[in-house]
N, C-alpha and C positions, 0 to 999 in steps of 0.2 A: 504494500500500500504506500501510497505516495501524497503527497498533502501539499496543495503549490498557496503558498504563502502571501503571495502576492493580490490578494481578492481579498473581501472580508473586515472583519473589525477587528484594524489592528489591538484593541484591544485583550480580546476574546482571544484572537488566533495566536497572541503569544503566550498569554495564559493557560491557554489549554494544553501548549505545544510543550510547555514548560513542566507542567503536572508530571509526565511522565520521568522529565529528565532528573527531576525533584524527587520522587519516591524512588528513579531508579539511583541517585546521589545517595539517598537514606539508606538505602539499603547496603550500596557499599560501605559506610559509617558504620552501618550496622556490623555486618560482618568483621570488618577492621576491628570493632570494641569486640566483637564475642573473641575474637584472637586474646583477645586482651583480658578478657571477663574469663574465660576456659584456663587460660595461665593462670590465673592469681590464684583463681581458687581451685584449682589441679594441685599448683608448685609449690604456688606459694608468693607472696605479696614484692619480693624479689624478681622474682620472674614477672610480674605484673610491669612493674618501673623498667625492666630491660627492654620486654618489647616495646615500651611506651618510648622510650628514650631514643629509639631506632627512629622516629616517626620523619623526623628532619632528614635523614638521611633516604629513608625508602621516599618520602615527595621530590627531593632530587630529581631522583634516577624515574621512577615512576610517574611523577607527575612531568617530567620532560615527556617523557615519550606519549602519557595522553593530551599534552598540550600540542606537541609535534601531528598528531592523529588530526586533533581540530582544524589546525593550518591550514591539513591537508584538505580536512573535507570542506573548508570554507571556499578555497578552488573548486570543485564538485560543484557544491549547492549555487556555486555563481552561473557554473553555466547550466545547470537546470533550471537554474531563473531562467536564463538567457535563450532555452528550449536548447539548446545543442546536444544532442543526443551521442554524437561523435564523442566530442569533447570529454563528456561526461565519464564514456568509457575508457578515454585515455588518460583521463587526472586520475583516473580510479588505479589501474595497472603502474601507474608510474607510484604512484601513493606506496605499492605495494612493494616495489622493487626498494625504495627512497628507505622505508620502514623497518624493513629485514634489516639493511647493510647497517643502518644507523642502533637498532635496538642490539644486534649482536656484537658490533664494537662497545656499544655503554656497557652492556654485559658481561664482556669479559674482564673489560677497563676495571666494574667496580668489584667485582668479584677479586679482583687481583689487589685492589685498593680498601676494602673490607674493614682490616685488623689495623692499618694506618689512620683512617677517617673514623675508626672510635675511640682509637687511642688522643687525638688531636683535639677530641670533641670532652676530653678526660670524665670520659665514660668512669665512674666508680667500679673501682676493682670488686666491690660486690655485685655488679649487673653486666659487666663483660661478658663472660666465655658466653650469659645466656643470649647477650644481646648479638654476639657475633653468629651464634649457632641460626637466630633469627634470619637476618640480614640476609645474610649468604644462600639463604635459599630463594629469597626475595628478589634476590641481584641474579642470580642464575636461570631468573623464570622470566626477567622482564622482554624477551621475545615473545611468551607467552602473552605479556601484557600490552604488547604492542599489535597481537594477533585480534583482542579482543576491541580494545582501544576503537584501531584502524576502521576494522568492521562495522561497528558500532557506530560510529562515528557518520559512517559512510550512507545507512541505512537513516539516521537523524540527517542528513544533508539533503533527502529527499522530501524529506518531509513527514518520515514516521518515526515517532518518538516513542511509540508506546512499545515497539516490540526490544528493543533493547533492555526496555526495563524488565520484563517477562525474563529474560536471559539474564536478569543479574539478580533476580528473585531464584532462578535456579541456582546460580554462583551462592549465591549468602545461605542455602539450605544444604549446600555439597560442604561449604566450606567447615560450617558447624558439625556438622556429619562428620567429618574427616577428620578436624580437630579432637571431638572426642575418642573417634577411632586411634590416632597416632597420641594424642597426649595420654590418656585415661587406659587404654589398650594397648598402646605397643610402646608404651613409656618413654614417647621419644622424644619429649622434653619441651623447649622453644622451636628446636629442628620442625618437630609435627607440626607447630601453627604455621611455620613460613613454609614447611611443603604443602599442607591443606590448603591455603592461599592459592597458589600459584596453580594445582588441581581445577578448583576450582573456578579458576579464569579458562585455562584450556577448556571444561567443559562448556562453557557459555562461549569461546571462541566458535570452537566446532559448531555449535547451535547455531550461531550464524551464517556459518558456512553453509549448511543446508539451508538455512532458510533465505539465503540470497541467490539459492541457485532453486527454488521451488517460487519463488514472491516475486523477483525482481529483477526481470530481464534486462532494464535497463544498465544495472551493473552486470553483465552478463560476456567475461570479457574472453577473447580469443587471444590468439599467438602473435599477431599481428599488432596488436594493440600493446604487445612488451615493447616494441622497438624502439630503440635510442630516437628519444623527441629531447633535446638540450632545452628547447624554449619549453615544452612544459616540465621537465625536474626542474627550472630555476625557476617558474613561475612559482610551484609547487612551496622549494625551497623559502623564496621570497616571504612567503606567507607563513612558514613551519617553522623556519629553525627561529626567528624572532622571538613564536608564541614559546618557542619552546626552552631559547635562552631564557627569558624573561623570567618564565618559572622557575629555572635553573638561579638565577639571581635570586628571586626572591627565595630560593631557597636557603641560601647562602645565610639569607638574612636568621633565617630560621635557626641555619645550623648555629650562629653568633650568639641567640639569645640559649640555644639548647647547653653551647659550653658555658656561658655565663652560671645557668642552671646547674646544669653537674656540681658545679664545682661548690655548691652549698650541701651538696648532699640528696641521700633516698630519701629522704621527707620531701625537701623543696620539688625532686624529679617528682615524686609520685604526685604532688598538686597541682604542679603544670600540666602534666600531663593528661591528669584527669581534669582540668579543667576546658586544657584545649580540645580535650576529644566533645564534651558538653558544649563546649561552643562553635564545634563545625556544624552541631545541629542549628545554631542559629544561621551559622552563614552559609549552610548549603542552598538556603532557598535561593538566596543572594547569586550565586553561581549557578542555578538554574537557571533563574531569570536571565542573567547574564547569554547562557548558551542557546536560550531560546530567542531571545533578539540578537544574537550574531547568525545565526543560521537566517533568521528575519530579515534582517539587512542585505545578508551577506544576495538572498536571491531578489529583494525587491529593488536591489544596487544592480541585478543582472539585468533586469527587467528596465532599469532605467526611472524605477518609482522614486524617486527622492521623496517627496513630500510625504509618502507612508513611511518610510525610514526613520525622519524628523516624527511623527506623530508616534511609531514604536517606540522610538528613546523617550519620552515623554509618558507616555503610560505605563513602561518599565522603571521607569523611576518612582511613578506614583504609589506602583505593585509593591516595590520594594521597598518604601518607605513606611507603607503601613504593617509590611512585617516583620520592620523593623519595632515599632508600636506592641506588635501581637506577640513577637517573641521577647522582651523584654519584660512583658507585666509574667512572662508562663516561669521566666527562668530566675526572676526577683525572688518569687512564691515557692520555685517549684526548684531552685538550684540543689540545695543540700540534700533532700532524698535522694534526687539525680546523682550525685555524687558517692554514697554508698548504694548506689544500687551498681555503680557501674567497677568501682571499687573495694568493693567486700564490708558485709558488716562488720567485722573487725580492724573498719580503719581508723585512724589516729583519730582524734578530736582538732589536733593541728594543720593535719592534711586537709581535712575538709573543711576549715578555716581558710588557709590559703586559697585552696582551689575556688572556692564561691567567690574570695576575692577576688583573684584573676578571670573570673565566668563578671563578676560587674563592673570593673573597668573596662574590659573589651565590650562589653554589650551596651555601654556610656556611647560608642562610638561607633557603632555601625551605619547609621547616617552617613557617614562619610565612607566608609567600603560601599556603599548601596552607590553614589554616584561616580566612584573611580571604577567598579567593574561594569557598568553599564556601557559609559564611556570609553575602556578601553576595548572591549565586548565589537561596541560599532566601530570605531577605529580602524582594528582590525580586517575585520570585515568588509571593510570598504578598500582596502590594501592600502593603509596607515598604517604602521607596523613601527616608523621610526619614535614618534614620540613615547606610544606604549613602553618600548623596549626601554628608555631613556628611565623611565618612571618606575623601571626595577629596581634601577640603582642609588636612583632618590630614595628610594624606598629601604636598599640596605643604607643608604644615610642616617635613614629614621633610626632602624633596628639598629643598626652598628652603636651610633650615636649613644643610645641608652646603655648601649651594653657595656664601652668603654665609661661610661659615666659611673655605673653600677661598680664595675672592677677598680676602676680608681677610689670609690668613693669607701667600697670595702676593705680593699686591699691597706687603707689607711686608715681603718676603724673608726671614718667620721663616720656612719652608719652602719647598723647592725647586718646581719644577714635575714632577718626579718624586714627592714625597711626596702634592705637591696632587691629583694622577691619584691617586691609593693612596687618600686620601681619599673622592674622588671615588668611588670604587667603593665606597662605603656610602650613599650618595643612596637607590641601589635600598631598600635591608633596612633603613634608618631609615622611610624612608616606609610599606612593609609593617609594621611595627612599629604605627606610630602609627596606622594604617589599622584596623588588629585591633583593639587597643586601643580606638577609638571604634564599631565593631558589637559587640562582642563582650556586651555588659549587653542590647544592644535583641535577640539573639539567643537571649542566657540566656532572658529577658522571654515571649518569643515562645515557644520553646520549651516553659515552664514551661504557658503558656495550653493549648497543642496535647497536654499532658499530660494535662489538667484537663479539656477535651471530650472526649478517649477516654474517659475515667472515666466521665463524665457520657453 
């Protein structure tokens, strides 16, 4: 099924388009905390803070490659706007080739890079061997994640959202499945979670496989269609490796505030931790919205629709502001059960202290993540790609910023290791700040053009 975006109330049709991408978001969240939720109370609350402490490092390498995935399909869904049916199936084959080469080089790179990047990150010698055991199978699967990613991706560029979600409702019941099976039954430690992860993506790859060769002739590709095209891999390129650096940057920023973190200790990891997994359920909606008006843009930009482009960014903004409103009064009321539900009821009274705290300074400020991924969301998709990219790095400004603030300020005992965590939970909404602040002019820019052609 196919869904052309370009008709309709812009409204409604990113809303609805987005519903999918949003339960199919949760769901992976989901699954990532039962990783997390099966550890602690399998191993032991040790093992809980190990695979949690991995988090900066697996969005690295994973979150590159499904940002890399988007790029691509944002070339796709352009020219499906555009009706090119040609086209379509050769950004598709090139997608595929680009994807392989690039998920098997990060692959082996971090796999080989592992025991370095948690030594640096000064991983506590009590969360080590578990957190490496993790990882490494994490780092060893991500072709697999580029298998699912890609696909996924490709079949949302058409304009169906829903059936991906279905395939990662299967993913998050294998994965669960599997973990009990490898943690609980074959005692295989942190190993089981990061191989039942990785299981469980090939299953839902495959799932797609079939069902793009039963649904979707359009992606329906031949031998012909491999052939070295240099102008579509660099178009391709153009579009991917930005979205995917960017992520790679802001990762960066992640991994800055995770070593700041360590280095106070398995209390401080376990509050971060748990706080930031309860606050991806805030921002996942945020990054649905996001992927449903890029996919939005990306085909009424093919089509030539400007003034619906401008009208999607404006009601995606609205959407996302009001749940910003809705998830704010649920996680006020509703943070600290959320917090031993997802971290055992024998967690500290401190931990769950901290962690609520870091769950209401970040939630103070989503407002402003609601207008820089929207923004960056269209940008992209319209093949802006330079200032987005720029606003990574602003962004580890942010994060950097705090973190050296944090270490100076402790490392010299003018504040506790209590106040420096307190600090620490502004990393997030400084970098969102600085982020905004450098798209915000190339967006005005853009916007103002896309005015000026409707007129015209």
């Amino acid at each position: 099924m196919t869904t052309d975006l370009t008709r309709g109330s812009p409204l409604k049709r990113i809303f609805f388009f987005a519903m999918p991408f949003l339960i199919g978001n949760l769901f992976q969240q989901f699954y990532n905390i039962a990783d997390m939720v099966i550890v602690g109370r399998t191993i032991g609350n040790l093992a809980y803070a190990a695979v949690g402490s991995t988090g900066s490092l697996v969005w690295f390498a994973s979150g590159a490659i499904q940002s890399l995935t988007v790029g691509f399909s944002v070339v796709t869904a352009h020219h499906f706007g555009s009706g090119d049916k040609e086209k379509v199936k050769e950004s598709f084959a090139s997608s595929i080739k680009l994807s392989a080469v690039i998920s098997v080089a990060l692959s082996i790179l971090c796999v080989l890079l592992a025991r370095p990047m948690l030594t640096l990150l000064r991983t506590p010698e009590t969360l080590f061997d578990d957190a490496y055991n993790y990882i490494v199978f994490i780092f060893a699967g991500l072709v697999v994640t580029a298998l699912f990613n890609l696909l996924s991706n490709m079949i949302r560029a058409l304009g169906d959202s829903k059936t991906p979600l279905y395939f990662l409702i299967v993913a998050c019941i294998v994965n669960i499945a599997l973990d009990v099976v490898f943690i609980r039954g074959l005692h295989m430690g942190t190993a089981g979670a990061g191989l039942a992860t990785v299981i469980a993506q090939l299953v839902s790859g495959l799932l797609c496989i079939v069902y793009l060769i039963k649904k979707h002739p359009m992606l329906h590709i031949k031998k012909q269609h491999f052939k070295a095209d240099i102008a579509m891999d660099r178009h391709l390129l153009r579009i991917g490796i930005p979205m995917a650096f960017l992520n790679m940057v802001l990762s960066i920023g992640s991994v800055i505030v995770q070593f700041v973190t360590n280095g106070f200790g398995d209390t401080y990891v376990s509050a971060q931790v748990t706080g930031s997994k309860i606050e991806s359920f805030l921002t996942q909606p945020l990054i649905s919205f996001g992927s449903a008006v890029s996919v939005f843009t990306a085909q009424n930009h093919g089509a030539g629709n400007f003034k619906r482009v401008l009208e999607g960014s404006r009601k995606t903004l609205l959407m996302c502001f009001a749940w910003c409103v809705i998830a704010a009064a649920l996680l006020v009321s509703l943070g600290k059960p959320l917090i031993t539900l997802i971290a055992g009821d024998d967690v500290s009274e401190t931990v769950v202290k901290y962690a609520y705290q870091y769950i209401l300074i970040n939630t103070a400020f989503t407002l402003i993540l609601s207008a820089l991924i929207v923004y960056k969301s269209i940008l992209q998709s319209v093949d802006k790609t330079t200032w987005p990219m720029i606003s990574g790095f602003t962004e580890i400004l942010g994060r950097g910023g705090v973190a050296v603030l944090v270490v100076i300020l402790t490392s010299n005992t003018v504040v506790s290791e209590s106040m420096g965590f307190t600090i620490v939970c502004l990393a997030n909404p400084m970098a969102w700040l600085f982020g905004l602040l450098t798209v915000l002019a190339d967006y005005i820019i853009t916007a103002s053009r896309f005015k000026k052609l409707t007129k015209e």
